[in-house]
mmCIF file of the N, C-alpha and C atoms, coordinates in Angstrom:
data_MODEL
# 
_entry.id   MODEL 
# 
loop_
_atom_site.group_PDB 
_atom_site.id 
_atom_site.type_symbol 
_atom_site.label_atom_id 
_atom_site.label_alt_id 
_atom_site.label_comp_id 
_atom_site.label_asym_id 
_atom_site.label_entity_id 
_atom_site.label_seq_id 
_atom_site.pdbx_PDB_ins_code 
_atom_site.Cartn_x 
_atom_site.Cartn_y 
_atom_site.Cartn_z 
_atom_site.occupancy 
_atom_site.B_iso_or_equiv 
_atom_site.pdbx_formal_charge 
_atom_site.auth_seq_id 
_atom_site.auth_comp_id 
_atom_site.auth_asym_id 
_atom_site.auth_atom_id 
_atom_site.pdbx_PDB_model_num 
ATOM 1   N N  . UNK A 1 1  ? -25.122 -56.020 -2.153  1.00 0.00 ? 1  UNK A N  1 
ATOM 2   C CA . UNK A 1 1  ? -26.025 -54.989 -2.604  1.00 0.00 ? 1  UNK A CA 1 
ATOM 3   C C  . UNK A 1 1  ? -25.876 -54.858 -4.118  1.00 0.00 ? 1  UNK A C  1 
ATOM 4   N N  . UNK A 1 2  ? -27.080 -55.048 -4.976  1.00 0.00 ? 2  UNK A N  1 
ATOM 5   C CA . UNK A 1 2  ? -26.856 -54.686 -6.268  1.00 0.00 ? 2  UNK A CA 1 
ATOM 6   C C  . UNK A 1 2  ? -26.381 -53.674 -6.898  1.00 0.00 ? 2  UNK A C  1 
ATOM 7   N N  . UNK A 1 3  ? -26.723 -53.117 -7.949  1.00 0.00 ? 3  UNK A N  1 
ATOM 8   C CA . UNK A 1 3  ? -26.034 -51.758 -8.335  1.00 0.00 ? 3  UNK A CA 1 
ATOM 9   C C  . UNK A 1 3  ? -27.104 -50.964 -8.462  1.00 0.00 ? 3  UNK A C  1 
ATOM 10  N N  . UNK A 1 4  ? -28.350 -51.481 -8.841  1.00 0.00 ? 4  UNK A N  1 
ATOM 11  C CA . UNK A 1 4  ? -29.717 -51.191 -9.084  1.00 0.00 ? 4  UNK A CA 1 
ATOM 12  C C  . UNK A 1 4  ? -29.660 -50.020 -7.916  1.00 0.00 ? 4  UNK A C  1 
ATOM 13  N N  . UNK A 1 5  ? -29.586 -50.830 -6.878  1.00 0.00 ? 5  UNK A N  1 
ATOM 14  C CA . UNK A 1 5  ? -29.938 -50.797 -5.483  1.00 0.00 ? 5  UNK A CA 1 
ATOM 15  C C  . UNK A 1 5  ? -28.546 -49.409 -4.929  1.00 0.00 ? 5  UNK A C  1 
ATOM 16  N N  . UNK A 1 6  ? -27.783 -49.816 -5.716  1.00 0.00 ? 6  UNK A N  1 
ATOM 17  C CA . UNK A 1 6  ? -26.810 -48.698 -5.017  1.00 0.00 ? 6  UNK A CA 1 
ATOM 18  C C  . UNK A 1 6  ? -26.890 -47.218 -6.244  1.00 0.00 ? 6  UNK A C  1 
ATOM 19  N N  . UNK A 1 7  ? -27.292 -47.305 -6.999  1.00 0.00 ? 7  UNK A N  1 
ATOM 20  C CA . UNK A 1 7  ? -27.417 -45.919 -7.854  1.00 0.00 ? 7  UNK A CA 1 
ATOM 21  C C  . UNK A 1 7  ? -29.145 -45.392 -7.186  1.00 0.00 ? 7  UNK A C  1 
ATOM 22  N N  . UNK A 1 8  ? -29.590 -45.731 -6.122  1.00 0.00 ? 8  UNK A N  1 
ATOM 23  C CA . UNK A 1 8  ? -30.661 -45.014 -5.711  1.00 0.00 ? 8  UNK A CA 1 
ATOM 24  C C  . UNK A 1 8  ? -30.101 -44.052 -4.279  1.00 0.00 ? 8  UNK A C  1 
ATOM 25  N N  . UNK A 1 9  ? -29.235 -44.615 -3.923  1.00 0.00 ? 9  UNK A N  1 
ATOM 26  C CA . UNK A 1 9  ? -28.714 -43.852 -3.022  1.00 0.00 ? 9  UNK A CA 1 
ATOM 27  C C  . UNK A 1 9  ? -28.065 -42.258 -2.737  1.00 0.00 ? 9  UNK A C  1 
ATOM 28  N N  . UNK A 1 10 ? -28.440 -41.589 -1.902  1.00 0.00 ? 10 UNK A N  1 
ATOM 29  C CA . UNK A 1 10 ? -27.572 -40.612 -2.024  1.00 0.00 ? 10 UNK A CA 1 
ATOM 30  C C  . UNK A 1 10 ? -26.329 -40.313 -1.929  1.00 0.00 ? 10 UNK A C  1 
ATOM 31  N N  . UNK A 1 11 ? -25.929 -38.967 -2.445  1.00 0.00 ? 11 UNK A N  1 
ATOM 32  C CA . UNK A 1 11 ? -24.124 -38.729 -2.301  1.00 0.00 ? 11 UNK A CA 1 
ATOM 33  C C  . UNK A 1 11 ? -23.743 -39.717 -0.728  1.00 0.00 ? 11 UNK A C  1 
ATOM 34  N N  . UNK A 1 12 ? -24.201 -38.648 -0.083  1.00 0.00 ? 12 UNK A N  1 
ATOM 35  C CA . UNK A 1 12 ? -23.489 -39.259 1.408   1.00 0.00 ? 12 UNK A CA 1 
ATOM 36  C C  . UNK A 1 12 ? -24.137 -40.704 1.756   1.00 0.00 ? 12 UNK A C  1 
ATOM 37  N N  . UNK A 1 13 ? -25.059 -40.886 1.563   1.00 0.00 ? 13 UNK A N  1 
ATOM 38  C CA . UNK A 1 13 ? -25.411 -42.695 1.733   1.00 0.00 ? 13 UNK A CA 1 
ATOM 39  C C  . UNK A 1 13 ? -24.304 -43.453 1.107   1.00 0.00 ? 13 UNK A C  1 
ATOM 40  N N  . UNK A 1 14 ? -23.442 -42.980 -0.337  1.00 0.00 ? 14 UNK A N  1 
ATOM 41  C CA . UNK A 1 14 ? -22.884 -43.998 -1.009  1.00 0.00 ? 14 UNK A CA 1 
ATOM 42  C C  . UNK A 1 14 ? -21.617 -43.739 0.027   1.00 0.00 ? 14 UNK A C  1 
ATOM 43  N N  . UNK A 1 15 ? -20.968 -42.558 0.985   1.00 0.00 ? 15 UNK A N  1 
ATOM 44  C CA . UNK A 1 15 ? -20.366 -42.202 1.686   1.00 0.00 ? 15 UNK A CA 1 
ATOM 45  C C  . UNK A 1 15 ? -19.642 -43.193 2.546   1.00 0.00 ? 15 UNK A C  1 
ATOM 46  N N  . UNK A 1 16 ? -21.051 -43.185 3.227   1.00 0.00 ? 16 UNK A N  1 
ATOM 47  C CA . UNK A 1 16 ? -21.085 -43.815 4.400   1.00 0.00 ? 16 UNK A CA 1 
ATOM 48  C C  . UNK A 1 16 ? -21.070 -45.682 4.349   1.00 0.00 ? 16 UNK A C  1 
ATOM 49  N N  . UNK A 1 17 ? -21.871 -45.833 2.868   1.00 0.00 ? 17 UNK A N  1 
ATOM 50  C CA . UNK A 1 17 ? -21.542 -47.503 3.126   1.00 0.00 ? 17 UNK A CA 1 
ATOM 51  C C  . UNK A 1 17 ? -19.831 -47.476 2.308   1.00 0.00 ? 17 UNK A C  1 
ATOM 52  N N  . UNK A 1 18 ? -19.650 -47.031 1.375   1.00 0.00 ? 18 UNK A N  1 
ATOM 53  C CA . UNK A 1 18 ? -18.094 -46.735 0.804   1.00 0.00 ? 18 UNK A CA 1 
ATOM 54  C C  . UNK A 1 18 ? -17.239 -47.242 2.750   1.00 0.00 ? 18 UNK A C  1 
ATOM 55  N N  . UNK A 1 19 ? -17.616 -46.298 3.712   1.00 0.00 ? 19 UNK A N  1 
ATOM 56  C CA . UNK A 1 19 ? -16.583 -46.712 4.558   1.00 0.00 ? 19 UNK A CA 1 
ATOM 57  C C  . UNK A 1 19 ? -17.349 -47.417 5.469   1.00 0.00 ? 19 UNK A C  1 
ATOM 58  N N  . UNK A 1 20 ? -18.195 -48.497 5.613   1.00 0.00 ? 20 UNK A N  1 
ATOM 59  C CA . UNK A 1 20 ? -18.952 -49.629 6.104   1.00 0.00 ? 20 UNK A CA 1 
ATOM 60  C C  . UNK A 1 20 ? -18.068 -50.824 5.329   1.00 0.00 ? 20 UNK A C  1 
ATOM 61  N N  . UNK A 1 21 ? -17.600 -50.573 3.954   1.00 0.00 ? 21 UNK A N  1 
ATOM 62  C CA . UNK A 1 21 ? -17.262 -51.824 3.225   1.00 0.00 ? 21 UNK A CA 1 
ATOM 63  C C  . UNK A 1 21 ? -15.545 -51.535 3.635   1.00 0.00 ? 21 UNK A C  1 
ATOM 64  N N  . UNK A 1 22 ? -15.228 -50.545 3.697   1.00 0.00 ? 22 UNK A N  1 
ATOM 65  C CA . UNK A 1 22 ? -13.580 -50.740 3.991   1.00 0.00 ? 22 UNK A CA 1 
ATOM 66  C C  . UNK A 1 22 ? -13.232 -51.230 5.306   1.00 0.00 ? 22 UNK A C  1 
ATOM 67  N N  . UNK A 1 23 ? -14.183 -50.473 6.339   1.00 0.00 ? 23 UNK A N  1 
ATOM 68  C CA . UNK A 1 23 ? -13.965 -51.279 7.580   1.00 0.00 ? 23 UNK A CA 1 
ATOM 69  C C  . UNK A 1 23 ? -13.784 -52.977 7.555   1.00 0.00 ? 23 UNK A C  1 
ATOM 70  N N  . UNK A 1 24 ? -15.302 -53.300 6.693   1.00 0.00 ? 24 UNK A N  1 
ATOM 71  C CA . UNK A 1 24 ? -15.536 -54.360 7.203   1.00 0.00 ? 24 UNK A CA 1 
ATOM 72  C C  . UNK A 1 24 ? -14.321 -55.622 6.155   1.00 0.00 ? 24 UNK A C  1 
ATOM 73  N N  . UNK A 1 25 ? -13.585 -54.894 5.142   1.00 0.00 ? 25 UNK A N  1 
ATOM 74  C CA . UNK A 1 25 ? -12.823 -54.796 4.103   1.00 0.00 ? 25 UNK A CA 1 
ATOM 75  C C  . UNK A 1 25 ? -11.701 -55.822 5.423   1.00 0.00 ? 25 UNK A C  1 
ATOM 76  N N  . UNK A 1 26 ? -11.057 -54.350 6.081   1.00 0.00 ? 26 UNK A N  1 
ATOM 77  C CA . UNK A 1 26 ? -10.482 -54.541 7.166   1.00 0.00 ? 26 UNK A CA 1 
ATOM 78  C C  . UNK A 1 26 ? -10.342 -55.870 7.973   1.00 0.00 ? 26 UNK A C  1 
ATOM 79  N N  . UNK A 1 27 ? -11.436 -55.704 8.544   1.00 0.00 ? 27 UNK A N  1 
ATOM 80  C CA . UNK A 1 27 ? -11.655 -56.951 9.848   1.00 0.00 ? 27 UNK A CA 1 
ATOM 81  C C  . UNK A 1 27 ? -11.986 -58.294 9.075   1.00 0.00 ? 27 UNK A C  1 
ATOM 82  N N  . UNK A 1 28 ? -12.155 -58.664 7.973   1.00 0.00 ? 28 UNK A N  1 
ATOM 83  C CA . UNK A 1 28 ? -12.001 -59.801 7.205   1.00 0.00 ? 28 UNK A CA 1 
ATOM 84  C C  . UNK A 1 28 ? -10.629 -60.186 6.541   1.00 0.00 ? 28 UNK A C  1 
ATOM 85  N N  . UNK A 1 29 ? -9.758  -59.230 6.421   1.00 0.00 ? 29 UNK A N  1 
ATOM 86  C CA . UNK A 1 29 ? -8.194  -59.671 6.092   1.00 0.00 ? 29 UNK A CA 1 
ATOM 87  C C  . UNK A 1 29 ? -7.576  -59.725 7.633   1.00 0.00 ? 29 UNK A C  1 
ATOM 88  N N  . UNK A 1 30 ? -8.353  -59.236 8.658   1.00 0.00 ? 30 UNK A N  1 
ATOM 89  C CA . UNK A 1 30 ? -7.209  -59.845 9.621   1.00 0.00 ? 30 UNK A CA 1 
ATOM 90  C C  . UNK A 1 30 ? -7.674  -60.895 10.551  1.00 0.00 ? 30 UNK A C  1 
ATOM 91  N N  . UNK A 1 31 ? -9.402  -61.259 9.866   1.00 0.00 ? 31 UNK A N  1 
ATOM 92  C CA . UNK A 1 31 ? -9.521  -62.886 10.664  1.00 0.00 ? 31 UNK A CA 1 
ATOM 93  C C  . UNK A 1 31 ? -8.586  -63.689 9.247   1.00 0.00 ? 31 UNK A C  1 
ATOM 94  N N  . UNK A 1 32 ? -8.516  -63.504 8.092   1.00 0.00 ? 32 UNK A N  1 
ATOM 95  C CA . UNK A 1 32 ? -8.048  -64.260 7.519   1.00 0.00 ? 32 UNK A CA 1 
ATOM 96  C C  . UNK A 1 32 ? -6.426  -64.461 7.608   1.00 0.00 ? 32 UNK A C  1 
ATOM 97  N N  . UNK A 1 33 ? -5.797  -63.414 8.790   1.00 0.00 ? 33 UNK A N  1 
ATOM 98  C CA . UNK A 1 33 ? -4.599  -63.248 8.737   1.00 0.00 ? 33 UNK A CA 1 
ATOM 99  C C  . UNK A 1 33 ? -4.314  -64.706 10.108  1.00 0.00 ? 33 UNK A C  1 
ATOM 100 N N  . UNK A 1 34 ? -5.154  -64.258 10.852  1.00 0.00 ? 34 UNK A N  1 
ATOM 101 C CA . UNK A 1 34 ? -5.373  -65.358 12.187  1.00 0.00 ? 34 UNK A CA 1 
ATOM 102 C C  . UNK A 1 34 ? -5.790  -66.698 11.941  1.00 0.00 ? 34 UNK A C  1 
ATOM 103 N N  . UNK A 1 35 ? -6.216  -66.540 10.201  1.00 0.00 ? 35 UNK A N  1 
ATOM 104 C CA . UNK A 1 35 ? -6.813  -68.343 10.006  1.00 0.00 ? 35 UNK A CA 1 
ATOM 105 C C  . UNK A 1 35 ? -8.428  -68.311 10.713  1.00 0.00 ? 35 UNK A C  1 
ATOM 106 N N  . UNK A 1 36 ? -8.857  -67.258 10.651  1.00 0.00 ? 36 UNK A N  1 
ATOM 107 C CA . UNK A 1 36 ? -10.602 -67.650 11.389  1.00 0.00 ? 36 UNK A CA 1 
ATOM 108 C C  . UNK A 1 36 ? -11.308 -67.143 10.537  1.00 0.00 ? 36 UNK A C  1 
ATOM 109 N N  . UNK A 1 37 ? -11.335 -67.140 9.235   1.00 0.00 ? 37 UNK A N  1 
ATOM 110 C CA . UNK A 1 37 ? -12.121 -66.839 8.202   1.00 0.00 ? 37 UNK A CA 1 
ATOM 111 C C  . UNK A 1 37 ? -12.917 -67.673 7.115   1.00 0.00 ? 37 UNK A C  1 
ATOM 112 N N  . UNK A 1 38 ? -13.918 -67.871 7.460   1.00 0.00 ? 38 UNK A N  1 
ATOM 113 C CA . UNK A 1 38 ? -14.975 -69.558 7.494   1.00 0.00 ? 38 UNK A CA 1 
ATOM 114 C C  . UNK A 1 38 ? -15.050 -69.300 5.769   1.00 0.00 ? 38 UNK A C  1 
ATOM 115 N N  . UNK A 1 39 ? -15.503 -67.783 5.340   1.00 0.00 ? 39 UNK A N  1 
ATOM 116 C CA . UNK A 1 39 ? -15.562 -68.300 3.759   1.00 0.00 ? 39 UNK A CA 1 
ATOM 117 C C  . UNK A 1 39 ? -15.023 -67.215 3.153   1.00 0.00 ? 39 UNK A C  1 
ATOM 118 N N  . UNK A 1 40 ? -14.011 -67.612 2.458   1.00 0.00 ? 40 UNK A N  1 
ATOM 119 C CA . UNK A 1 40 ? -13.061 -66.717 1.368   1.00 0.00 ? 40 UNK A CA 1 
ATOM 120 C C  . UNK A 1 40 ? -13.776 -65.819 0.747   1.00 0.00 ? 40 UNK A C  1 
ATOM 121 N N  . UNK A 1 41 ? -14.713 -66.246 0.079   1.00 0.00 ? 41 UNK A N  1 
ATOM 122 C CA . UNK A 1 41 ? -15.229 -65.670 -0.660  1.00 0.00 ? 41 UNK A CA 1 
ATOM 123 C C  . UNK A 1 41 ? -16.105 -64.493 -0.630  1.00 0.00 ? 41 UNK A C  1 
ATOM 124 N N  . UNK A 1 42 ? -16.319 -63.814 0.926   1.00 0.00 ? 42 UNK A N  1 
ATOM 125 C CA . UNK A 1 42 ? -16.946 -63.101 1.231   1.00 0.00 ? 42 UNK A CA 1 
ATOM 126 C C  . UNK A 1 42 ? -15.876 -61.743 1.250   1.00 0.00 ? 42 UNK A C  1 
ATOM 127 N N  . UNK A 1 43 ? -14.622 -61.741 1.256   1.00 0.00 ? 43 UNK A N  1 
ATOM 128 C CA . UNK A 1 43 ? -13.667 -60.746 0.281   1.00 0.00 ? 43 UNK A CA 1 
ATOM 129 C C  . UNK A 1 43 ? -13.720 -60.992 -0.522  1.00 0.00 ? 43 UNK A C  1 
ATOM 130 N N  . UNK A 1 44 ? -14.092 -61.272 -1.542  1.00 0.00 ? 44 UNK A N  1 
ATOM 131 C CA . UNK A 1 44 ? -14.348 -60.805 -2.919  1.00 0.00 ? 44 UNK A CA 1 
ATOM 132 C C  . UNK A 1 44 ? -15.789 -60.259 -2.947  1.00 0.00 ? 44 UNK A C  1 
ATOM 133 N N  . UNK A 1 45 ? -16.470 -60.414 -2.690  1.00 0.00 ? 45 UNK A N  1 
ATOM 134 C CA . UNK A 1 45 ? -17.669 -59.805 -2.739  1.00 0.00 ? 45 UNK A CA 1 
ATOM 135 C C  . UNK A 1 45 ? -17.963 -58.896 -1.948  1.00 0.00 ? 45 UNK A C  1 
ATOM 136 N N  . UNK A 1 46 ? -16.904 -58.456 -0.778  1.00 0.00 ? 46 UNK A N  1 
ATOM 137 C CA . UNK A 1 46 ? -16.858 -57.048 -0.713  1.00 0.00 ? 46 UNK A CA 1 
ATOM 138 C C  . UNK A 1 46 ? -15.708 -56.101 -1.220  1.00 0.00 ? 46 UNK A C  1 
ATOM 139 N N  . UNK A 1 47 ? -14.682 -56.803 -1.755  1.00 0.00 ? 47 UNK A N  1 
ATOM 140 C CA . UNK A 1 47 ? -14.273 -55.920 -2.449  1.00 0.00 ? 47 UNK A CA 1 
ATOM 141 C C  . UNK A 1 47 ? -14.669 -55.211 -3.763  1.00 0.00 ? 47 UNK A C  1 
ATOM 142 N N  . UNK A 1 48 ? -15.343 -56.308 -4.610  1.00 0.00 ? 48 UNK A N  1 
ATOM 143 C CA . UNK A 1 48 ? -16.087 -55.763 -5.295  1.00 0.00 ? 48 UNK A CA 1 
ATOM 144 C C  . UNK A 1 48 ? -17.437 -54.633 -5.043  1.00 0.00 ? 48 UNK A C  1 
ATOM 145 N N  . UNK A 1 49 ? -18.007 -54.849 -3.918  1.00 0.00 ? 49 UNK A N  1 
ATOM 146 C CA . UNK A 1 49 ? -19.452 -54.167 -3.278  1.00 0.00 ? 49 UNK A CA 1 
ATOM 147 C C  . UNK A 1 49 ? -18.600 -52.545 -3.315  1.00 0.00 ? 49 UNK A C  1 
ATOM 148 N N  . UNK A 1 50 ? -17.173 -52.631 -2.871  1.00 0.00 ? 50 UNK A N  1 
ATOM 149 C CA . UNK A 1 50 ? -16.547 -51.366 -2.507  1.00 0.00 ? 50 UNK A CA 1 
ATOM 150 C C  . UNK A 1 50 ? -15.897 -50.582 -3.497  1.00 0.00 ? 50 UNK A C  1 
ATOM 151 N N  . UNK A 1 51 ? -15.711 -51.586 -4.697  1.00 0.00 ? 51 UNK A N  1 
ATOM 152 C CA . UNK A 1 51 ? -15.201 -50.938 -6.256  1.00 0.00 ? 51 UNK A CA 1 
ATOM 153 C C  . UNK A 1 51 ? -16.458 -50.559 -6.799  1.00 0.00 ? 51 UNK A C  1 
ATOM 154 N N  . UNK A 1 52 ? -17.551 -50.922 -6.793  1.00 0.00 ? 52 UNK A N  1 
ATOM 155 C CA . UNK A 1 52 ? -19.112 -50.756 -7.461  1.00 0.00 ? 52 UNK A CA 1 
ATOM 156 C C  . UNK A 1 52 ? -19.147 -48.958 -6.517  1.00 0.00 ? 52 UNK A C  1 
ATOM 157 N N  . UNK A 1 53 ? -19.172 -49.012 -4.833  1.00 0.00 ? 53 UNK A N  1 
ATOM 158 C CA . UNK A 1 53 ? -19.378 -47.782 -4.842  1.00 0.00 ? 53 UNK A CA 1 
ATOM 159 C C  . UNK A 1 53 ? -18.249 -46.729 -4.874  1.00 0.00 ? 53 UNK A C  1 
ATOM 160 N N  . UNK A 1 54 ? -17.388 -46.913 -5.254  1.00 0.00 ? 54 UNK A N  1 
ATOM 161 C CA . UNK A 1 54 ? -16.060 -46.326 -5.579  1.00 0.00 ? 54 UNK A CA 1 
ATOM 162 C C  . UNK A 1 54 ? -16.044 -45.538 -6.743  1.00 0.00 ? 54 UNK A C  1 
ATOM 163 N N  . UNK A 1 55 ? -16.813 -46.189 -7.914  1.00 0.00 ? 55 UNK A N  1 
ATOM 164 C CA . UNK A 1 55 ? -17.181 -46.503 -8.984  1.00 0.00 ? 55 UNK A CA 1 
ATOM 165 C C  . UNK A 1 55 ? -18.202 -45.322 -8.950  1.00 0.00 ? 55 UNK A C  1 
ATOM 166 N N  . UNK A 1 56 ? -19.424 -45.557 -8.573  1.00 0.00 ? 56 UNK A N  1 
ATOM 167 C CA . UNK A 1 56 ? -20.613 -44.927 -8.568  1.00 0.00 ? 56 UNK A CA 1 
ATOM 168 C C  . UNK A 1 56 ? -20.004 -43.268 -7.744  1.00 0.00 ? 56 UNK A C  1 
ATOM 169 N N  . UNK A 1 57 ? -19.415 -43.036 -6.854  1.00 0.00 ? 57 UNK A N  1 
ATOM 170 C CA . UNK A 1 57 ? -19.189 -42.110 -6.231  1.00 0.00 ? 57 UNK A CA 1 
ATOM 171 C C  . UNK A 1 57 ? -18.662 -41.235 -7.381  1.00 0.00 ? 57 UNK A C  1 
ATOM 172 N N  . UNK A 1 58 ? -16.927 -41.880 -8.068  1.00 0.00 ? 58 UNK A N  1 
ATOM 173 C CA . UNK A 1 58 ? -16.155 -41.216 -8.626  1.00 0.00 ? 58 UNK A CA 1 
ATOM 174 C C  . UNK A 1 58 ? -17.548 -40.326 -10.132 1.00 0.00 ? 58 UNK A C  1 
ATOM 175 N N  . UNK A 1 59 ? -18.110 -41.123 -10.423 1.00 0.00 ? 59 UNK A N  1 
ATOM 176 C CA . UNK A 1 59 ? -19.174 -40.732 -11.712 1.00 0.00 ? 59 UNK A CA 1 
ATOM 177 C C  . UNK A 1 59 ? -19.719 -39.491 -11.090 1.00 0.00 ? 59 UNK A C  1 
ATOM 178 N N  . UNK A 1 60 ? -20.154 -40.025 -10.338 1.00 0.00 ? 60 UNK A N  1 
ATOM 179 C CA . UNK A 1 60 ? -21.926 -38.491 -9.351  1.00 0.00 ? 60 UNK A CA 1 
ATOM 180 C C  . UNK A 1 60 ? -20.865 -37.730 -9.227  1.00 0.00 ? 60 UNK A C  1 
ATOM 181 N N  . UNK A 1 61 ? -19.492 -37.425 -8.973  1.00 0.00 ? 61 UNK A N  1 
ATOM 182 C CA . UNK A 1 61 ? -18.591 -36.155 -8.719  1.00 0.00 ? 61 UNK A CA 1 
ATOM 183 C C  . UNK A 1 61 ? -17.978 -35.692 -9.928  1.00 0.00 ? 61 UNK A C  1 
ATOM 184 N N  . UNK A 1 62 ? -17.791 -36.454 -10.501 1.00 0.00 ? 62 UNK A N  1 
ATOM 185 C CA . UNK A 1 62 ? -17.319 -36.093 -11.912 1.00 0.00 ? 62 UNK A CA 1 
ATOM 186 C C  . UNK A 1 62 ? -18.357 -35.690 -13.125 1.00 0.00 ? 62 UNK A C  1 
ATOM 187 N N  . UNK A 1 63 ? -19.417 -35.374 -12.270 1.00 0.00 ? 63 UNK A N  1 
ATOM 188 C CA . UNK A 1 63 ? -20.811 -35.486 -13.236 1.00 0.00 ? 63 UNK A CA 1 
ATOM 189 C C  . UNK A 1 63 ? -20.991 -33.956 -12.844 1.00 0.00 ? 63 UNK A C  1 
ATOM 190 N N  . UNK A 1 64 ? -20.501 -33.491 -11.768 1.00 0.00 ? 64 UNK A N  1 
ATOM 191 C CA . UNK A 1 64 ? -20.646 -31.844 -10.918 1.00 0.00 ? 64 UNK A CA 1 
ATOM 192 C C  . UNK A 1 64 ? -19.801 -31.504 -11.897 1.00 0.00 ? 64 UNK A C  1 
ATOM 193 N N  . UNK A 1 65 ? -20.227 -29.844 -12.602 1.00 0.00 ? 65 UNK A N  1 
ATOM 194 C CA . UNK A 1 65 ? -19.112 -29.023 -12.752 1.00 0.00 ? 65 UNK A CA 1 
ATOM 195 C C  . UNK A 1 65 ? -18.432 -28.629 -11.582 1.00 0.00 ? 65 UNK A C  1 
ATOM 196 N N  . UNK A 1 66 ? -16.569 -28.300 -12.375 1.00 0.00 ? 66 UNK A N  1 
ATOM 197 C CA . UNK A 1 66 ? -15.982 -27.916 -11.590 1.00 0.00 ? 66 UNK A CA 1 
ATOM 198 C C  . UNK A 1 66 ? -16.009 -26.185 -11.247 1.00 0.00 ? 66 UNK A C  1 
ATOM 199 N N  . UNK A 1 67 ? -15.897 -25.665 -9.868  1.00 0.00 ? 67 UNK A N  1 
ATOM 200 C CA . UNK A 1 67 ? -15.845 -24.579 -9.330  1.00 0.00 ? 67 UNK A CA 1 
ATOM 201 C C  . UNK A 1 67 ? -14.121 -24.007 -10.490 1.00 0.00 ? 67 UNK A C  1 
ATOM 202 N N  . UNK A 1 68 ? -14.458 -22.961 -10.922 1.00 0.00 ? 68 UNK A N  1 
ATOM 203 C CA . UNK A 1 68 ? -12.768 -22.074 -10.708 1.00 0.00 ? 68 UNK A CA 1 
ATOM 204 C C  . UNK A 1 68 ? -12.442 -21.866 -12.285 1.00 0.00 ? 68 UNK A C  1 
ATOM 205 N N  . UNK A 1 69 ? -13.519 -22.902 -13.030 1.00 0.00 ? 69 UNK A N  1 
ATOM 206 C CA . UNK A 1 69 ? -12.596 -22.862 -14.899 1.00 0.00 ? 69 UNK A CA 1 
ATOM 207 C C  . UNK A 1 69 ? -11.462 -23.708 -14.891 1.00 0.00 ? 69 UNK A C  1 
ATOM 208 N N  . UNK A 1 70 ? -10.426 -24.077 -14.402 1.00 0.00 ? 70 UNK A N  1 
ATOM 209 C CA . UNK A 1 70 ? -9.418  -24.288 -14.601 1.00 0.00 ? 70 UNK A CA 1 
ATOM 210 C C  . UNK A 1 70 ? -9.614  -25.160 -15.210 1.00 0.00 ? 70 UNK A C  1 
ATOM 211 N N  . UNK A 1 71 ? -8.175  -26.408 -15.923 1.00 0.00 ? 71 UNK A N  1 
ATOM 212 C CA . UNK A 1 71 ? -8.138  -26.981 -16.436 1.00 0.00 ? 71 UNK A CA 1 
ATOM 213 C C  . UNK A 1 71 ? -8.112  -28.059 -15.758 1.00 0.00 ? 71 UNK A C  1 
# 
């Protein structure tokens, strides 16, 4: 998914694929743990897919003022 494509999304859309990519994060380090993992390279390109919305999340919350004043 581009980035284009992921800054149109909403809060909870970026939510919900955020934990679509860790799952699937998941079940690709443990076919690769078993040796049944046809192309490497498809962890890296979701780990990155999952730093992009990691990324995009941490901004849109840090873009809210905070409740309370504090420091």
């Amino acid at each position: 998914m581009k980035l284009r494509e992921l800054k149109e999304l909403s809060l909870d859309e970026l939510r919900t694929r955020e934990h679509e990519l860790t799952d699937e994060l998941f079940r690709l380090r443990m076919k690769r743990a078993s040796a049944q993992l046809p192309n490497p390279m498809k962890m890296r390109d979701t780990r990155r897919a999952l730093a992009r919305v990691k990324t995009l999340l941490h901004e849109r919350t840090a873009a809210t003022p905070m409740q309370g004043g504090g420091r």
